[in-house]
C-alpha positions as CSV (number, residue, x, y, z in Angstrom):
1,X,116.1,108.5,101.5
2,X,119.4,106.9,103.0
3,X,117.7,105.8,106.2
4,X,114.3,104.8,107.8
5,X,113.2,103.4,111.4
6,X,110.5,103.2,113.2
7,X,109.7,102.4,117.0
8,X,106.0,101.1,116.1
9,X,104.5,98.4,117.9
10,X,101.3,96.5,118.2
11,X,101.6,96.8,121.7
12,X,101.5,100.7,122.1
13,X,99.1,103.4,120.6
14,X,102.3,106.0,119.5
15,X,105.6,105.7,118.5
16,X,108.2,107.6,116.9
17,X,109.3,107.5,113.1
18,X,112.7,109.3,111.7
19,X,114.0,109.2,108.1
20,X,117.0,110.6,106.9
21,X,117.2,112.3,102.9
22,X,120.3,113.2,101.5
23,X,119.3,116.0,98.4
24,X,121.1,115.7,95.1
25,X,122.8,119.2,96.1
26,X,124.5,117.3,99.8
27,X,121.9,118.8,101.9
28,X,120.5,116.2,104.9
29,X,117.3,116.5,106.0
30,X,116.3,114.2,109.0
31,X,112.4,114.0,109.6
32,X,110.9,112.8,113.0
33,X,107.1,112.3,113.4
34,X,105.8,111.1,116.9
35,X,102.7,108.6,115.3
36,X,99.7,108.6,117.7
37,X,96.7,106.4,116.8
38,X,94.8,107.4,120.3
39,X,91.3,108.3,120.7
40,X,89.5,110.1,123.4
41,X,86.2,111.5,124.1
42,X,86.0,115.4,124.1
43,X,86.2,116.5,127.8
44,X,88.8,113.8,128.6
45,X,91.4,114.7,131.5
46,X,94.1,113.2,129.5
47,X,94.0,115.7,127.1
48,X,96.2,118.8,126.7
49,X,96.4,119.8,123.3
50,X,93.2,120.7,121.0
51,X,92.1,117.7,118.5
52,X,90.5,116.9,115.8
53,X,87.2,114.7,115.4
54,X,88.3,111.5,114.1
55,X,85.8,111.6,111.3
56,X,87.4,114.3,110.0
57,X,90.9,113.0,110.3
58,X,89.8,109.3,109.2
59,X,86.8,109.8,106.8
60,X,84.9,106.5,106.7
61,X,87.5,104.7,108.9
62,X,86.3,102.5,111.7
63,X,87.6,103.2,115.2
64,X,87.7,99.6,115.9
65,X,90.5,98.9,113.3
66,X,93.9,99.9,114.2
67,X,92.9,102.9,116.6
68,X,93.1,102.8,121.0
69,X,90.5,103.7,123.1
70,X,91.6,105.9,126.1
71,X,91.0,104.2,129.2
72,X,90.5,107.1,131.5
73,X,87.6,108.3,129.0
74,X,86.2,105.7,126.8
75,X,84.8,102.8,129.1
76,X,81.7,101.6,128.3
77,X,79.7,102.4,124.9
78,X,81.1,105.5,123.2
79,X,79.4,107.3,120.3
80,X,81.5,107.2,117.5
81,X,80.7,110.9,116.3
82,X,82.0,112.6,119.0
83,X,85.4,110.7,119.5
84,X,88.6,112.6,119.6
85,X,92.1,111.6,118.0
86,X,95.4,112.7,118.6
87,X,97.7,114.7,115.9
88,X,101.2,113.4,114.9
89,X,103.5,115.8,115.7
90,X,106.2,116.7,112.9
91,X,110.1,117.9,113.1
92,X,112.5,118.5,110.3
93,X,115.8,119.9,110.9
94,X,117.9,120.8,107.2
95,X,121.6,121.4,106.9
96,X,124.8,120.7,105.6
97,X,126.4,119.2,107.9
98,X,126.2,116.1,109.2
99,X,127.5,116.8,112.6
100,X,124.1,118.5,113.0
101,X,122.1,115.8,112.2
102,X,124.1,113.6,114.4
103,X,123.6,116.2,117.4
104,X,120.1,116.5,116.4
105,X,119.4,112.8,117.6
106,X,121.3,113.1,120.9
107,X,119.2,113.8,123.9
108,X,119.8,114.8,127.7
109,X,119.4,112.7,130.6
110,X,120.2,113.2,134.1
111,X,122.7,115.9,132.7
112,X,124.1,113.2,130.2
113,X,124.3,112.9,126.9
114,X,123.9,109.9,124.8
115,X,121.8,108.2,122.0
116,X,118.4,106.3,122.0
117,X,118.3,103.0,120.1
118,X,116.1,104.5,117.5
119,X,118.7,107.1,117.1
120,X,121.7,104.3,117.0
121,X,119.6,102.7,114.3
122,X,119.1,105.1,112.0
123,X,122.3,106.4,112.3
124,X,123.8,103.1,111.6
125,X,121.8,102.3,108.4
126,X,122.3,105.8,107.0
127,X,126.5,104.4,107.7
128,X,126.6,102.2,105.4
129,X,125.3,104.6,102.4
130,X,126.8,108.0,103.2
131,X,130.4,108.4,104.7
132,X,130.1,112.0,105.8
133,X,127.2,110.7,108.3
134,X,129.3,107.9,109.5
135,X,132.7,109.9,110.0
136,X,129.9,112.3,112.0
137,X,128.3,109.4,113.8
138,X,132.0,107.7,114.5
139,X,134.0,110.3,115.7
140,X,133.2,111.7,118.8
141,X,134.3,115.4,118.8
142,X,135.4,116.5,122.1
């Protein structure tokens, strides 16, 4: 691994991890997870994906510790057996090159292009160990 960061807080139920791997044979391969520690109760209008009870994701955990309660659909006393959590979603992109990975951290808004801080991190830190992904990250290629 040549770089980690992370956008967790205590203040917010997700956030988004990346790590960066550089393979003994110069491959890159640049892992995002969106981290999600939300719970809902089944039926919940917030929900748009299927998901998995939390006792079977969290055998023996205790909801209360680490986890958020929806607020559209968990007010008052919930029973713990029916809760709901959210999945972490996984991406992996491998190559090469490390112009891909670099454009692979880039996204779009209002027709721009440009970098999120998480992105500028990571980028940064994997700069200072591997000079392919800083000439990548440095040179803007027009």
């Amino acid at each position: 691994m040549i770089a980690s960061v992370s956008s967790r807080s205590t203040a917010k139920p997700r956030w988004s991890e990346y790590r960066l791997y550089r393979t003994v044979n110069g491959q890159y391969l640049l892992e995002k997870v969106g981290v999600s520690v939300m719970i809902h109760r089944p039926g919940c209008p917030e929900i748009i994906e299927r998901l998995n009870r939390f006792q079977d994701r969290y055998p023996g955990r205790d909801p209360e510790e680490g986890f958020w309660y929806c607020e559209t659909c968990c007010r008052g006393p919930v029973d713990i057996t029916s809760l709901l959590v959210e999945t972490d979603r996984h991406w992996v992109s491998i190559t090469t090159d490390p112009t891909q990975i670099v454009d692979a951290l880039y996204r779009r808004k209002d027709g721009a292009r440009h970098l999120p801080r998480l992105s500028l991190d990571l980028l940064e830190q994997a700069s200072r160990v591997d000079e392919k992904i800083a000439d990548a990250f440095r040179v803007e290629r027009l």
